[in-house]
C-alpha positions in Angstrom: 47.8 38.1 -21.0 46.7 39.3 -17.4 48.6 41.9 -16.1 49.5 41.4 -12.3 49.3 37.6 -12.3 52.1 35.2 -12.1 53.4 34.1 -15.4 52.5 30.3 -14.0 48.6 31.1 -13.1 48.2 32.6 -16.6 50.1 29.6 -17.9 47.4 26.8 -16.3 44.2 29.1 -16.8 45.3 28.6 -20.7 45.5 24.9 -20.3 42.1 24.5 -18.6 40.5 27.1 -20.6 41.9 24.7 -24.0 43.7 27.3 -25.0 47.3 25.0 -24.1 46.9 21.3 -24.7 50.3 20.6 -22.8 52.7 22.1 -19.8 55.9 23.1 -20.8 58.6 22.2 -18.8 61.3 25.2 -19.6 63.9 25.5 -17.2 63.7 28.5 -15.1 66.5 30.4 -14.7 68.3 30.4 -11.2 66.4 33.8 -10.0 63.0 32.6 -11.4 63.1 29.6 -9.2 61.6 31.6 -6.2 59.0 33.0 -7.9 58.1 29.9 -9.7 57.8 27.9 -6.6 56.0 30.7 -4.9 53.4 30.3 -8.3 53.6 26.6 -8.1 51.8 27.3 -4.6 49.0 29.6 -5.5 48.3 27.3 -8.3 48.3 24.0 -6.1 46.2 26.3 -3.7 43.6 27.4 -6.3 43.5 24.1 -7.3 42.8 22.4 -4.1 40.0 25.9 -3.6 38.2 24.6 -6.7 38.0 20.9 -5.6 36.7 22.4 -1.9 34.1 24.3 -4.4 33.2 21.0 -6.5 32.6 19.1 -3.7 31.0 21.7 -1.6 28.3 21.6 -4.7 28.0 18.3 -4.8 27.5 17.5 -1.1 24.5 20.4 -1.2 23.1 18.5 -4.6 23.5 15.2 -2.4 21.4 16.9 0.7 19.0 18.4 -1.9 18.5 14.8 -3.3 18.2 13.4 0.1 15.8 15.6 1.2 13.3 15.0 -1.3 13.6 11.5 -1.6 12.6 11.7 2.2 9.8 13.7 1.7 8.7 11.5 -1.5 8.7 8.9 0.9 6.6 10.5 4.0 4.4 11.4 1.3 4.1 8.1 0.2 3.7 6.3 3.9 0.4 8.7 4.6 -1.0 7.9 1.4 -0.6 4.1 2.3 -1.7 4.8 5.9 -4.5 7.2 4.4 -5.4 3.7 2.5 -5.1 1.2 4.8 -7.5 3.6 7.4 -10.2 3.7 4.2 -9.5 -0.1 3.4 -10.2 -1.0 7.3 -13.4 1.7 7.3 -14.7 -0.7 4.3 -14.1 -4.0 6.1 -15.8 -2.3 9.1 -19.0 -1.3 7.3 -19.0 -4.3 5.4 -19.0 -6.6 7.8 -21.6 -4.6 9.9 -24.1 -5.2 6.6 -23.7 -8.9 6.9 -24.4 -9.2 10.2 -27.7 -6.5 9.5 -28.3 -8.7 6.3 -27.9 -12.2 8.8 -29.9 -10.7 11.2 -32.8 -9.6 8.8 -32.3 -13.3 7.1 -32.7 -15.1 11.0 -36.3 -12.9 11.1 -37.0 -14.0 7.4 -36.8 -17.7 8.2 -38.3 -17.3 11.6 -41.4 -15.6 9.6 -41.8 -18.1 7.3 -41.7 -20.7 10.1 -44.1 -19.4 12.0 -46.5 -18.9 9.0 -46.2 -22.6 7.8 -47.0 -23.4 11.3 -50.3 -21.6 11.2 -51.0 -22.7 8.0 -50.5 -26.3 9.0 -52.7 -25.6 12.0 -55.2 -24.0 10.0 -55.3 -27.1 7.7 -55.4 -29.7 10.3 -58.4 -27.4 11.9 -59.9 -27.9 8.5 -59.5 -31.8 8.6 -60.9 -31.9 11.9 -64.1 -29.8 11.0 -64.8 -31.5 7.9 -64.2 -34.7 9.7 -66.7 -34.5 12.5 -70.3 -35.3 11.9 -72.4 -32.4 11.6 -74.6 -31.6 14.7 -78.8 -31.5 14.3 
């Protein structure tokens, strides 16, 4: 075994190292109990040391985790405010198209007015020459 560690120690690294399956209860002799209970101590304290350790490790995987979920999601919130700003942009443009394409279509019609205006004038002109008699 270990030199220099209490008998108890080596006795519960055995058992969570598999090497033990079960504690044996002996009792200790009438000198022994001292030591035994002074063992019974260090073990209960480097037991209590490895939970502190465990939980130390999983409260820094638990911030780790945290972390980077939060900067998944600020990632995630520009992109959707990167693409609602785009999405607006379109709307924007769009909508300043139709009102060039509704303008252009106003001066279309207005156009095509005024032309079949002149050509009606044009053709009444034409009734009204061929109409009057010729002057000799």
């Amino acid at each position: 075994m270990h030199e220099g560690l209490p008998v108890m120690t080596q006795h519960i690294r055995k058992i969570r190292d598999g090497r033990e399956n079960v504690f044996s209860f002996v009792r200790p002799s009438e000198p022994d109990l001292g030591a035994n209970a002074l063992n019974l101590v260090y073990q209960a304290a480097e037991v209590f040391s490895d939970l502190e350790a465990r939980a130390r490790e999983t409260e820094a995987r638990a911030h780790s985790m945290c972390e980077a979920a939060t900067e998944r999601l600020l990632s995630a919130e520009a992109r959707s405010e990167a693409a609602d700003r785009a999405r607006r942009q379109i709307i924007t443009e769009a909508e300043c198209k139709l009102q060039d394409a509704s303008r252009a279509l106003r001066q279309a019609e207005l156009q095509i007015t005024t032309a079949e205006d002149r050509a009606t004038a044009a053709e009444l002109r034409a009734q009204l020459a061929e109409a009057k008699p010729a002057k000799r």
